[in-house]
Legacy VTK file of the C-alpha trace (Angstrom):
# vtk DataFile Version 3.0
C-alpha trace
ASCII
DATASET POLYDATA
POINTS 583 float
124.949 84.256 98.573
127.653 85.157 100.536
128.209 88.103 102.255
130.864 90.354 103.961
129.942 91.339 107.293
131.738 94.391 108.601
131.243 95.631 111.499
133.345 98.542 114.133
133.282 97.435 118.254
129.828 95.160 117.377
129.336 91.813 116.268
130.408 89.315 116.862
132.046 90.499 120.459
129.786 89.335 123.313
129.770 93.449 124.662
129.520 95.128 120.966
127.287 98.073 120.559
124.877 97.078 117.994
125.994 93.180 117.583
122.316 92.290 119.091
120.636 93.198 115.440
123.646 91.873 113.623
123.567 88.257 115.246
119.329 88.110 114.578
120.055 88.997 111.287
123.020 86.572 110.975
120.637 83.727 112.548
117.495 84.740 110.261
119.167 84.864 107.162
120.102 81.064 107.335
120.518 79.592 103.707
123.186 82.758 102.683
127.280 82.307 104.162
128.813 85.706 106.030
132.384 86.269 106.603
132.939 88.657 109.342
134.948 91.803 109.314
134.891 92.873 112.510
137.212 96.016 114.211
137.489 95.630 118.122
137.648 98.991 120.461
139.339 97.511 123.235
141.439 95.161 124.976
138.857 94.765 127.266
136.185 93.813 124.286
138.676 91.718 122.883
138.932 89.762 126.149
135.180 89.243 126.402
135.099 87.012 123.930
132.513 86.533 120.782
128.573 85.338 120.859
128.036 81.788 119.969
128.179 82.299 116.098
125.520 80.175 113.829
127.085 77.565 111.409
126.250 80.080 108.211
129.465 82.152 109.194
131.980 81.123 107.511
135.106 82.649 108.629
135.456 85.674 111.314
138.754 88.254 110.645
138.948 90.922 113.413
141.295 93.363 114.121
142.003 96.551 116.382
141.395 100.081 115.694
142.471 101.049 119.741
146.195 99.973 118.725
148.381 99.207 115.798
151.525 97.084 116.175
155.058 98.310 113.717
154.541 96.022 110.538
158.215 96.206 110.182
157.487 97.643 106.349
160.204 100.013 104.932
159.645 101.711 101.908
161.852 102.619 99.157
162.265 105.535 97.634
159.404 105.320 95.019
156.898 104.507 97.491
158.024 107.204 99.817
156.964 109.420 96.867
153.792 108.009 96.200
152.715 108.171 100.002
153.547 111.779 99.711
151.942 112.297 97.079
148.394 110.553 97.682
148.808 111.635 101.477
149.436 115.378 100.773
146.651 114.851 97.737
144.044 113.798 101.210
145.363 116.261 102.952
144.800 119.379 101.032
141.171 117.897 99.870
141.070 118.304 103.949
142.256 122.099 103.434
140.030 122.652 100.567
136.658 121.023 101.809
133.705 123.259 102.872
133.416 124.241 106.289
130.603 122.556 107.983
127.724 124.273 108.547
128.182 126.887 106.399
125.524 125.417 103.797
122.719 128.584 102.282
119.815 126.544 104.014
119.715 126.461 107.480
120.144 122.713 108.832
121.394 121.637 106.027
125.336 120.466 105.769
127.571 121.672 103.175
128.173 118.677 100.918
131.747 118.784 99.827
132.150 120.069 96.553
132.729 117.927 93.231
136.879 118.818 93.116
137.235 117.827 96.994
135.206 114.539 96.736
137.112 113.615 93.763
140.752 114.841 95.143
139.712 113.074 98.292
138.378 109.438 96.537
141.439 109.123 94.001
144.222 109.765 97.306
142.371 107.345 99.578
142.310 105.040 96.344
145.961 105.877 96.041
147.024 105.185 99.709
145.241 101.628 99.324
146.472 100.483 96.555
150.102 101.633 97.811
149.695 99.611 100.992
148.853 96.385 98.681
151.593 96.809 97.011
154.206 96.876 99.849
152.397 95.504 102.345
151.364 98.333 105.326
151.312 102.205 105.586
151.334 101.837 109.767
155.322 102.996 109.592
154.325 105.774 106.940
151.092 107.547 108.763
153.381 108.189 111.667
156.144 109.646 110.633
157.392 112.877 110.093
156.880 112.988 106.131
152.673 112.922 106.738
152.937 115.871 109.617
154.962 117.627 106.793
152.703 116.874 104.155
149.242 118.132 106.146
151.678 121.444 106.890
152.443 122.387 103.607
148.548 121.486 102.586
147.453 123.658 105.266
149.527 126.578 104.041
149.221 125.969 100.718
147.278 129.290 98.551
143.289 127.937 98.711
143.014 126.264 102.275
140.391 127.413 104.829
141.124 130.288 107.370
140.682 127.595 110.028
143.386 125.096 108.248
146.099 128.165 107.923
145.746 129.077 111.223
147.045 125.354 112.514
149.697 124.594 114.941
152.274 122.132 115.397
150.138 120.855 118.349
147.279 121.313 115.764
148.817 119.101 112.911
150.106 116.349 115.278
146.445 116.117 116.600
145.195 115.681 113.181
147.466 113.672 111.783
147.763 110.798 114.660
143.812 110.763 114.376
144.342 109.976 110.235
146.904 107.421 111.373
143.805 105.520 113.244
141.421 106.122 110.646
143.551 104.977 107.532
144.648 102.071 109.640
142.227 99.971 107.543
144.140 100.862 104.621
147.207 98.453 106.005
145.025 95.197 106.342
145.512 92.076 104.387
141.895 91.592 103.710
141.541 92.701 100.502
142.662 89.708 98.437
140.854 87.000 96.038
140.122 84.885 98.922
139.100 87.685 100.986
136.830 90.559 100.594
137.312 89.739 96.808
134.818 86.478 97.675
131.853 87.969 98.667
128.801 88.804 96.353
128.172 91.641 98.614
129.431 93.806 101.253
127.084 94.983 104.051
128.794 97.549 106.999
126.865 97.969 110.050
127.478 101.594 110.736
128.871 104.064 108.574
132.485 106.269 109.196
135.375 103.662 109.631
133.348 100.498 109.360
132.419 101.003 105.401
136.202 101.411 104.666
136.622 98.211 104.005
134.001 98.026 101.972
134.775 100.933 100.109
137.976 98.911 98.735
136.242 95.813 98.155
134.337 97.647 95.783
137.346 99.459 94.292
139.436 96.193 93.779
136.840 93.869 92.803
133.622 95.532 92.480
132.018 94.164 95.117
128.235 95.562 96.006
127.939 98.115 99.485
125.152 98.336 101.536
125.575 100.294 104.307
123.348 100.820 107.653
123.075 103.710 109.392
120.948 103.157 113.020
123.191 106.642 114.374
124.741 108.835 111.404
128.195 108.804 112.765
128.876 112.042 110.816
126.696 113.663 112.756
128.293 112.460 115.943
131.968 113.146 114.795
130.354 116.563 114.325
129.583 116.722 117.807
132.535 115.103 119.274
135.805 117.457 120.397
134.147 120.298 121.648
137.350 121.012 123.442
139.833 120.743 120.664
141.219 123.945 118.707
138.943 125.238 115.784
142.119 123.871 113.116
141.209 120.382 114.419
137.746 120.376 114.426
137.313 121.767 110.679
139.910 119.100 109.282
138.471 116.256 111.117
134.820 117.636 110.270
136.232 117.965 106.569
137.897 114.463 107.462
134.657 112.412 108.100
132.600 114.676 105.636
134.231 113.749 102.503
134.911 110.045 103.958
131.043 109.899 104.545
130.193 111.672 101.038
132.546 108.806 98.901
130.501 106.225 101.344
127.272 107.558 99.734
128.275 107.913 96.795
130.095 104.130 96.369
127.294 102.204 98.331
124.480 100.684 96.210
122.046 101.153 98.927
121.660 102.808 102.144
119.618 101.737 104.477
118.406 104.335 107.929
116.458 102.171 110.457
114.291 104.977 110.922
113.048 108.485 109.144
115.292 110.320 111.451
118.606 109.193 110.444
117.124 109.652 107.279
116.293 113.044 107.051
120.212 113.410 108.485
121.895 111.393 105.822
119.983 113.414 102.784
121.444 116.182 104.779
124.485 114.791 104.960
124.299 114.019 101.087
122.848 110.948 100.837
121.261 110.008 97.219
117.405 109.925 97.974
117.142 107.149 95.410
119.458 104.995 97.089
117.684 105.418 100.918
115.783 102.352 101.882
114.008 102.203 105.405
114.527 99.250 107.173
113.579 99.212 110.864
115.813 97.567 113.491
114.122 93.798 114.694
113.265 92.777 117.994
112.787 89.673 119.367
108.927 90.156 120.737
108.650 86.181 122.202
109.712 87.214 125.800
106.795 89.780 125.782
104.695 87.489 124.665
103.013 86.786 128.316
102.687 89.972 129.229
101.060 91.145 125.384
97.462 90.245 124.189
98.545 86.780 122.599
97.370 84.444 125.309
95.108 81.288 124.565
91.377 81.953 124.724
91.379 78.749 127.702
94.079 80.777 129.636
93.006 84.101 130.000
90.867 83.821 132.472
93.756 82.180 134.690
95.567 85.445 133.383
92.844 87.753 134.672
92.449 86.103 138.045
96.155 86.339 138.492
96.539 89.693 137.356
93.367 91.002 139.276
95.244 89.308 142.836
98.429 91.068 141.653
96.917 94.585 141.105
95.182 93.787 144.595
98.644 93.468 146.249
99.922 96.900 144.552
97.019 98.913 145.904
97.740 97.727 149.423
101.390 98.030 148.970
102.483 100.832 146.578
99.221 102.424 145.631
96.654 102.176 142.867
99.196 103.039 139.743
102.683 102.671 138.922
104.486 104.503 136.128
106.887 103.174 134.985
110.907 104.485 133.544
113.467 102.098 132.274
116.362 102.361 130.550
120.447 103.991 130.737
120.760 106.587 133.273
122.780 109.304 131.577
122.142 113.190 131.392
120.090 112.559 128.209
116.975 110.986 129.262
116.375 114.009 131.476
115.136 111.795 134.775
115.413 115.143 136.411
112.419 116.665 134.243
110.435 113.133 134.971
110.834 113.235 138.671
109.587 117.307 138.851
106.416 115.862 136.694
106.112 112.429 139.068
105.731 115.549 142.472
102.726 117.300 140.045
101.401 113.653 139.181
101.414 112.798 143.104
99.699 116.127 143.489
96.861 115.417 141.241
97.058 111.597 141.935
98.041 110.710 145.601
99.844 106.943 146.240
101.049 106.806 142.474
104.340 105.023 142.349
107.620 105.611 139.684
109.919 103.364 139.396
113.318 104.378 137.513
114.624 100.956 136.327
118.311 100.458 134.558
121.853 101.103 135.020
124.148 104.330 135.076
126.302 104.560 132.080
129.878 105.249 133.323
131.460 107.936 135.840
128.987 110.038 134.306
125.676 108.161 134.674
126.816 107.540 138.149
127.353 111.174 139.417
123.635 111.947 137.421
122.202 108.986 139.531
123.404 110.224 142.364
121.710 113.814 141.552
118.694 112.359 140.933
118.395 110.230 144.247
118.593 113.503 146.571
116.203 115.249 143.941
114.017 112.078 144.633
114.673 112.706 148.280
114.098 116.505 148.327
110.895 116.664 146.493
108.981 114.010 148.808
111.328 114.426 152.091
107.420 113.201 154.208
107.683 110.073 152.189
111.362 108.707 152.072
113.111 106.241 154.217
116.097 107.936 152.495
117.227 108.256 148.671
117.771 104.090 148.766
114.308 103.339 150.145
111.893 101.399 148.402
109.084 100.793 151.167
107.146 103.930 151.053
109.704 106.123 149.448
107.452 106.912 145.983
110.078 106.980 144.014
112.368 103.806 143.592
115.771 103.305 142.043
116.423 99.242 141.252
118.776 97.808 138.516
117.720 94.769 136.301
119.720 91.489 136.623
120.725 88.826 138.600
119.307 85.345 139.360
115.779 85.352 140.240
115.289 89.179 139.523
112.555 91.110 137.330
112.758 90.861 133.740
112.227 93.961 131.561
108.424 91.927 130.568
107.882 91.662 134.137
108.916 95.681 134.712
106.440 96.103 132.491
103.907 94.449 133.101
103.926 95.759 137.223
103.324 99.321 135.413
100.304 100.996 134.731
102.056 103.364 131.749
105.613 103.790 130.484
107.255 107.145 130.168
109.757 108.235 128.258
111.695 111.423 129.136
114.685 111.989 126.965
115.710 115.081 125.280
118.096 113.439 123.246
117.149 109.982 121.478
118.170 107.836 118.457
115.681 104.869 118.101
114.051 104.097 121.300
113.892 100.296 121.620
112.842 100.312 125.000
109.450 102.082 123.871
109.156 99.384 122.086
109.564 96.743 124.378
106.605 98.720 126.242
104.408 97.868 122.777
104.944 94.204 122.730
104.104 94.422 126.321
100.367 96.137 125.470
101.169 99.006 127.356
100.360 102.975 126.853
103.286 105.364 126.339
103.819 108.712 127.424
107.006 110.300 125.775
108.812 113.190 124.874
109.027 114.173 121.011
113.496 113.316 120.179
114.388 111.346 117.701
112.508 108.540 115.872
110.269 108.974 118.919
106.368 109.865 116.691
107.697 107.842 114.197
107.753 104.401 116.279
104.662 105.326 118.302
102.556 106.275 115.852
99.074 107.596 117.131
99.407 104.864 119.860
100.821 107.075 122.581
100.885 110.352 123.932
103.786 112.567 122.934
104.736 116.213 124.864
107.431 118.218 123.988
111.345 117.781 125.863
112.050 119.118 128.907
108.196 120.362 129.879
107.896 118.434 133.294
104.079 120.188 133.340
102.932 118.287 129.786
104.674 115.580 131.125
102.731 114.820 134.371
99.274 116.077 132.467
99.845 113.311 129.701
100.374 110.520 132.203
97.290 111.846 134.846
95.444 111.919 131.852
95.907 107.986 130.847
96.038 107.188 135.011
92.405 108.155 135.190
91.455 106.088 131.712
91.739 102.684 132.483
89.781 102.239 128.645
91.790 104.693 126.574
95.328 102.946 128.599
93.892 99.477 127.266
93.085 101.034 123.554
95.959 102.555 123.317
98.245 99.431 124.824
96.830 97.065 122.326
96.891 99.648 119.361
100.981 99.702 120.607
101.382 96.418 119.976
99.850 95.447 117.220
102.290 97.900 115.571
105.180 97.162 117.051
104.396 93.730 115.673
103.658 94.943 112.569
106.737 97.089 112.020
109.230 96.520 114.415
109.605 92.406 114.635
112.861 90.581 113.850
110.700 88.781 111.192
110.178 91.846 109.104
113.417 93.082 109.793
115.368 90.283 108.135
112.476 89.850 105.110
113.594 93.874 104.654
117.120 92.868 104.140
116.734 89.795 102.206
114.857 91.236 99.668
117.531 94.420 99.803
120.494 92.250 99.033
118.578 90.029 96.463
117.984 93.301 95.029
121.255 94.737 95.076
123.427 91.815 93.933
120.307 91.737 90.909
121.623 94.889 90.070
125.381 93.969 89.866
127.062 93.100 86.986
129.068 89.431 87.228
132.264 89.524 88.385
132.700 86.052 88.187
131.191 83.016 86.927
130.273 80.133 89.412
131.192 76.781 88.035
130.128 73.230 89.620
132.262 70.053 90.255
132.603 69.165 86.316
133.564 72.952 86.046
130.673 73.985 83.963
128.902 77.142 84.659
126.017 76.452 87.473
122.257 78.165 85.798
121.019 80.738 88.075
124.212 81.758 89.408
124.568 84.519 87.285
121.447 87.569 86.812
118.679 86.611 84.471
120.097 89.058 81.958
123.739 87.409 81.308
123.863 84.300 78.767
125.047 81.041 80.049
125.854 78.548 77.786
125.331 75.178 77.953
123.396 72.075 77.020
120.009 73.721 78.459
120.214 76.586 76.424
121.178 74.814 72.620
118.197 74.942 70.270
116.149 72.130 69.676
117.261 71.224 65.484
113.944 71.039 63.286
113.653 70.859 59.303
113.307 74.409 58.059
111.786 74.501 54.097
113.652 75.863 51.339
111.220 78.261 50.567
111.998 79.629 53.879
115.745 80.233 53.209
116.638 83.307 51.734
120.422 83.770 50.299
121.508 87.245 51.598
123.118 89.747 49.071
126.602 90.474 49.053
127.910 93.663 51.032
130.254 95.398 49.155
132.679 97.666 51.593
133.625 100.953 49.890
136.937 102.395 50.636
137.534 106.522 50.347
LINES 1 584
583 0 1 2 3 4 5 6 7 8 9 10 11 12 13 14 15 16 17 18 19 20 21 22 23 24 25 26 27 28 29 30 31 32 33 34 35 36 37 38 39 40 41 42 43 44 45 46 47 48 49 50 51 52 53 54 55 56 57 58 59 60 61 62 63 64 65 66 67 68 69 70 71 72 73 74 75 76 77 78 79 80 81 82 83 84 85 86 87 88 89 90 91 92 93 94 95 96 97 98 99 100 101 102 103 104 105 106 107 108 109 110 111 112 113 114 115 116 117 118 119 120 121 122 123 124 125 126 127 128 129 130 131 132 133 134 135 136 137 138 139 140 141 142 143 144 145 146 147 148 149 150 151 152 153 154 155 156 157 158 159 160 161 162 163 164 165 166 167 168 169 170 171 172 173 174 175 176 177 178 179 180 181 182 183 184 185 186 187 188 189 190 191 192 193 194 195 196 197 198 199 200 201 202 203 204 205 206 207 208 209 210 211 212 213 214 215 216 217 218 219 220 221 222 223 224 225 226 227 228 229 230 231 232 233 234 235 236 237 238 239 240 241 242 243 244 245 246 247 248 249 250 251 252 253 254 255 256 257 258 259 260 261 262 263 264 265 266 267 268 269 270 271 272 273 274 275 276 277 278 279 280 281 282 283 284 285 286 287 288 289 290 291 292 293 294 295 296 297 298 299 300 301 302 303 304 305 306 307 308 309 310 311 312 313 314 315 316 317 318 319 320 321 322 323 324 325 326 327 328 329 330 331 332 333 334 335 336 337 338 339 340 341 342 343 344 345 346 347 348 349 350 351 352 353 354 355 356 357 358 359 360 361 362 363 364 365 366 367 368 369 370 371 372 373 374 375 376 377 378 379 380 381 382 383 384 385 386 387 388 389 390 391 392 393 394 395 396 397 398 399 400 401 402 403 404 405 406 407 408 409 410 411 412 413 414 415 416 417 418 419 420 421 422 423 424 425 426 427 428 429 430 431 432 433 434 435 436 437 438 439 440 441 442 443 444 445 446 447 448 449 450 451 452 453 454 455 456 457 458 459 460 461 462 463 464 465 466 467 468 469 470 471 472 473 474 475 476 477 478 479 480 481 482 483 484 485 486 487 488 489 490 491 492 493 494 495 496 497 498 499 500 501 502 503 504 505 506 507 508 509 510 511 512 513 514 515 516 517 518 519 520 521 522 523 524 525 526 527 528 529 530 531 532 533 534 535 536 537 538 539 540 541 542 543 544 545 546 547 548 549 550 551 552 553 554 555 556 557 558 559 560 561 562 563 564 565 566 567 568 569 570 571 572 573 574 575 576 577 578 579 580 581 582
């Protein structure tokens, strides 16, 4: 099989968001061919370079979504019209579309109605086919003719309050961010030998990612599956709080009905966990289509740490690990807890260290250890904060905020030759905690379950649904439920080792590479089942190769001829004429 890998800032670029679960999937899936489709974010991305791809890919087409370069493509006066047209058609579906959030049920987003979707689907349709024919819209999206076009949509009779009350400022906003969105549109990746060769498409992320994959399937028929880790309509929803409320509701309307023709064209979609699921039925996902897969991780560098040790080395293992345990009572107390991850405003370290002071309280010489990196300018000024928090809440203990000696609270980054691995953070812990108050699927609480180690974490996200009953969960921002969930498992040493190995035997039942890619081989066996041919496959002599095609289509050939045998004469009967009557 081969199939069309498309991905937006991931795989295969060595610093992609995402490209770790595409490249095990890539390398697990072994006897099918990709092609990838990849859009870069940055010059920067662009000049770290790709992962070491496997020999199954095929062929790797990128290009950039940051910038696009004049295609030198000057339409005439027909095709002037028909970008007007399809664009203003977009447009006023844009006008038209329901405001989000204004669905009857509370939580629930307004799924565009039938007329919008349909206005929406036949002008991006339009606008693709248009830039096949003459070869690029990148001159046509910026000019003056598409700011004109969203104007006269906006004021048409029928648009939104929000769209008639847009200014120039307003309309140049929206219509430069349509320019990057549609730039897709322009590629030459939708030919025979390109997207037209694949049995299958699969995007890695919805929004601008699936685009391509939207027109595979409209010029060839190609198969979607789509995976959603994040719902990126969800996060467009959330992104622009600054902008005017014109721009918001016609990007909102934007990504909504871009997002609803997703749904709606993809065979299956696929949430890696029962949160984004619940958000793409919201969103307006088909229930019928929605298939589960968790994301895979690689569990053989927590191996050591986890309970699958040979019977003749364990008791190596518990000598060592008794002498190690030894040295962190006489250096840093009897416990450790342990934190690790992106230091950001969202995993709340502030609420964790305001539990750690009520955790010292009730259990003196308890260590924490905040392990990762800050995540920009902003993870930097919140790591800052959170050092003179650390400082001011224990000012008897610290050498100062960068201490690590007797200061309980230390701040250390992972990396570097000869330095901790996350296994090794790990396994130095007595329990890992989880503070976030916002969280998609948290991977590093699951690196904690290969490790055999018991959980404490706040309730966001996919949180109960990866634990399972194998860890204590407390609600966000409650630094008093917090500190009593982790005293709790400090002073039980049995339910900590229950718990730990209960962790891991479901994170290795559920969240393994191995039954991640079993997941999606079966998914795209399934799908491509499901698809009518498009095609037929033919071998060197140019006959049609059996099995190439779905069990249900005929193929003809010597295999399939019936074997002659003498039939009696009794057994022949001579049919009766039909006589045709004519009126």
């Amino acid at each position: 099989m081969r199939i069309g890998l498309l991905t937006e800032g991931g795989y295969p670029y060595v610093g992609g968001e995402g490209g770790v679960w595409c490249d095990r999937l890539v390398r697990g899936l072994d006897r099918h061919e990709f092609d990838v489709y990849a859009f870069s974010t940055g010059q920067a991305q662009e000049d770290a370079g790709w992962v070491e791809l496997p020999p199954q890919v095929q062929r790797v087409r990128t290009a950039p979504l940051w910038v696009a370069e004049e295609d030198g493509v000057v339409h005439g006066r027909r095709a002037r019209r028909r970008f007007t047209e399809h664009y203003g058609e977009l447009a006023a579906a844009l006008c038209t579309a329901a405001e989000p959030g204004t669905a009857q049920k509370p939580g629930i987003a307004e799924k565009p109605g039938t007329a919008e979707a349909d206005r929406f689907a036949n002008a991006l349709h339009g606008l693709a086919e248009l830039a096949r024919d003459e070869g690029g819209l990148v001159a046509a999206l910026r000019s003056e003719r598409a700011v004109r076009a969203l104007e006269r949509a906006c004021r048409a009779p029928g648009a939104r309050r929000a769209a008639r009350e847009a200014r120039v400022p307003d309309l140049l906003t929206v219509a430069d961010h349509l320019e990057r969105a549609l730039r897709p549109l322009s590629l030459d990746w939708y030919e025979e030998d390109g997207l037209g060769a694949v049995d299958l498409c699969h995007a890695a992320s919805g929004g601008i990612a699936a685009l391509p994959g939207l027109l595979a399937g409209h010029f060839f028929g190609v198969p979607l599956v789509v995976t959603e880790y994040g719902v990126r309509l969800r996060t467009h929803y959330l992104t622009r709080p600054d902008a005017s409320p014109a721009v918001r509701s016609l990007l909102a309307a934007f990504h909504g009905l871009l997002t609803a023709e997703t749904y709606r064209a993809a065979s299956y979609l696929v949430p890696g966990n029962a949160h984004a699921r619940r958000w793409q039925e919201r969103c307006g996902a088909d229930r019928a289509k929605l298939r589960t897969i968790h994301p895979g991780l690689d569990a053989t560098p927590f191996a050591r740490v986890g309970e699958d040790r040979l019977p003749e080395d364990r008791e190596k293992d518990e000598k060592r690990e008794k002498q190690e345990r030894q040295e962190r009572q006489e250096h840093a107390g009897p416990h450790t807890l342990v934190w690790l991850g992106r230091v950001e405003p969202a995993k709340d370290l502030v609420s964790l260290l305001h539990a750690f002071a009520e955790v010292r309280a009730a259990e003196p010489g308890t260590r924490l250890r905040i392990v990762g990196r800050p995540s920009g300018p902003e993870g930097e000024a919140y790591l800052g904060h959170c050092r003179a928090l650390a400082a001011q809440l224990f000012p008897d203990e610290a050498d100062g905020p960068h201490a690590v000696g007797r200061n309980p609270v230390s701040f250390e980054e992972l990396g570097g030759p000869g330095a901790e691995t996350t296994a090794d953070v790990h396994a130095g812990g007595t329990v890992t905690v989880l503070s976030s108050v916002v969280e998609g699927f948290p991977a590093g609480l699951i690196e904690a379950m290969f490790c055999g180690r018991a959980t404490v974490s706040t309730d966001v996200g996919a949180v109960v649904e990866v634990i399972g009953g194998t860890g204590l969960v407390v609600p966000p921002r409650n630094p008093r439920a917090l500190a009593e969930a982790c005293v709790s498992l400090l002073r039980d040493p049995e339910r900590r080792a229950r718990l730990g190995a209960a962790a891991r035997a479901r994170a290795l039942e559920l969240f393994s590479v191995e039954q991640n890619v079993a997941a999606f081989r079966g998914l795209y066996l399934e799908t491509v089942a499901r698809t009518p041919v498009r095609r037929p496959v033919l071998d060197g002599a140019g006959d049609p190769q059996p099995f190439a095609a779905p069990a249900e289509a005929h193929v003809p050939g010597h295999w399939t001829e019936p074997t002659p045998r003498a039939v009696p004469t009794w057994a022949v009967e001579t049919p009766e004429p039909v006589t045709e009557t004519v009126r």
